[in-house]
C-alpha positions in Angstrom: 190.9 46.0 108.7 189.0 42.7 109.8 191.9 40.9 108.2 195.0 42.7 110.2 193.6 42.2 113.2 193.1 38.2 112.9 196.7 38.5 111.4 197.7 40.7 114.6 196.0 37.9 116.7 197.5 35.2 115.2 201.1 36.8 115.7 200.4 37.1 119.4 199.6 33.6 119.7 202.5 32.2 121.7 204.5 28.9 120.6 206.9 26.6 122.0 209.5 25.4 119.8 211.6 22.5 120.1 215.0 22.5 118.3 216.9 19.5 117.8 220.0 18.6 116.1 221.4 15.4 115.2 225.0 14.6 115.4 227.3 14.4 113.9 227.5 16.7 111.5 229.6 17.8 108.8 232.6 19.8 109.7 231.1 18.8 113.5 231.7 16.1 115.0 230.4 16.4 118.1 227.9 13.0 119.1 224.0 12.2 119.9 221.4 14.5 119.5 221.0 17.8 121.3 217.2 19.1 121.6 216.6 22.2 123.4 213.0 23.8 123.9 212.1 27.5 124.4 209.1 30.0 124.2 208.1 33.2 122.8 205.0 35.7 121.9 204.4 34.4 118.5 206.0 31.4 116.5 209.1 33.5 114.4 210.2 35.1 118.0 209.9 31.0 119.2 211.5 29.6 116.4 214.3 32.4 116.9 215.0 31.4 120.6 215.2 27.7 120.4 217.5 27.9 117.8 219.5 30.4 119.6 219.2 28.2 123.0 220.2 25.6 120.4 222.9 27.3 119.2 224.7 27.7 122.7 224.1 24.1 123.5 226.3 23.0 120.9 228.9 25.8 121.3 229.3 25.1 125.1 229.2 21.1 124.1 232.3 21.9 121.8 234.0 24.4 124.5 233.6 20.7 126.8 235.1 19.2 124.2 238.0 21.3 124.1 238.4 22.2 127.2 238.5 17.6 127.7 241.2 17.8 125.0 243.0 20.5 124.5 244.8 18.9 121.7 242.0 18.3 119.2 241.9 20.0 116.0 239.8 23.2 116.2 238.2 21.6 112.3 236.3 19.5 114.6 234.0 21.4 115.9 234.5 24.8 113.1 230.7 23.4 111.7 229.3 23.5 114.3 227.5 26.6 114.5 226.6 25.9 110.7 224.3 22.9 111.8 222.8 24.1 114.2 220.7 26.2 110.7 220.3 23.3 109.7 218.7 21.7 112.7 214.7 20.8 112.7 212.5 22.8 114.5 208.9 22.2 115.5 206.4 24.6 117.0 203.2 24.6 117.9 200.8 27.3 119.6 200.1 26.9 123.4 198.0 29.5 124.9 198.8 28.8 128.1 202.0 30.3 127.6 200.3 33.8 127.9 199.7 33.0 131.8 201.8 33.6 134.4 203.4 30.2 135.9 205.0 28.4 138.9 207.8 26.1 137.5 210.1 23.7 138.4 213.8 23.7 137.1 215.9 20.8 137.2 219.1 19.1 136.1 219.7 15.7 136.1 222.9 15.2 136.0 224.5 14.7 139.5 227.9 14.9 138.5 227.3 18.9 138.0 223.8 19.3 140.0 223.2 17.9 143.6 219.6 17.2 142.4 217.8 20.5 144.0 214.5 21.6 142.4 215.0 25.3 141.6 211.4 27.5 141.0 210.5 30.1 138.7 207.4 32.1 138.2 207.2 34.2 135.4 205.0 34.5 132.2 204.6 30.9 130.4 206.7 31.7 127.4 209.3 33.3 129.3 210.1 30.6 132.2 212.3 28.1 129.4 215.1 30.6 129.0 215.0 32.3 132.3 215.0 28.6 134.2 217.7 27.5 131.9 219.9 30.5 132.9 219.2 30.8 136.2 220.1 26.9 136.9 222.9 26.8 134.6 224.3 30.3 137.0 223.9 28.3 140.0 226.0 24.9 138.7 228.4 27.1 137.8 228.9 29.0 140.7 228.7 25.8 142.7 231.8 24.1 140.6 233.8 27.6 141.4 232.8 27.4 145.3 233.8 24.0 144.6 237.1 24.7 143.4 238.2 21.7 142.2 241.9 21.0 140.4 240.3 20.4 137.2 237.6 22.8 137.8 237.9 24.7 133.9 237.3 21.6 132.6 233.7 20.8 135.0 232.9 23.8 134.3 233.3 23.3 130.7 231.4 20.5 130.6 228.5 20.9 132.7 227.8 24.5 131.1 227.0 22.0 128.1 225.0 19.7 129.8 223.3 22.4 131.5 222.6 23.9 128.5 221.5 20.5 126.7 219.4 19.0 129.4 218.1 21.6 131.8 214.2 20.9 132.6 212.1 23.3 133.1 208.4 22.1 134.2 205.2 24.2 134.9 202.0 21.6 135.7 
């Protein structure tokens, strides 16, 4: 009994992961390494969710690609998805994660982000995906307000580097 509950314990540790993928890749040639981080209860749930943040990093960062040129060959970016399995993840157990926190959530690039500090308070291991999507909403609904004459293809490509290079801080 002593043993399940130091097992139980240790499940409920949270962890932060950070996935990162270098590129290119076979059957992928998108460019430079893409490293996302994300949070959850225990370090499989953790693992899980910064490879799936991972996972739609690279997909919006071929969607940019296409959407840039329509006329590449779809064989450029079909393995993608397939590295991102193969991408190294590393976790590690942070117990503040279990708090509730103030963050701050940023973007850095100005060419889809006028440099506003968004904030988030929510539970530790919960604020890297929710700051993540709630920036990456507001660029996108700023490039539609925008309206633009090329505005498919900002869009395109800022959902990527939103979803690359979003910052989410908690001090």
């Amino acid at each position: 009994m002593l043993l399940f509950l130091l097992f139980a314990a240790a499940l409920a540790t949270p962890n932060r992961c950070v996935a990162t993928l270098t590129l290119p890749a076979p059957a992928c040639a998108l460019r430079g390494p893409i490293t996302v981080t994300d949070a959850a209860t225990s370090e499989p749930a953790a693992t899980r969710a910064a490879r799936k943040a991972l996972g739609n990093a690279v997909r919006a960062a071929a969607a940019a690609v296409k959407a840039e040129s329509p006329l590449v060959s779809p064989e450029v970016v079909a393995g993608c998805d397939a590295a991102v399995a193969t991408a190294h993840v590393e976790c590690f157990p942070d117990l503040q994660l279990a708090e509730s926190k103030y963050c701050f959530v940023t973007l850095a690039d100005t060419s889809c982000w006028d440099g506003e500090v968004m904030t988030l308070e929510d539970r530790g291991w919960k604020v890297f995906g929710a700051g993540r999507a709630m920036i990456c909403k507001a660029v996108d609904d700023r490039l539609i307000a925008q309206n633009y004459a090329d505005v498919a293809t900002a869009r395109a490509r800022c959902a990527a580097a939103c979803a690359a290079e979003a910052q989410v801080r908690c001090p």
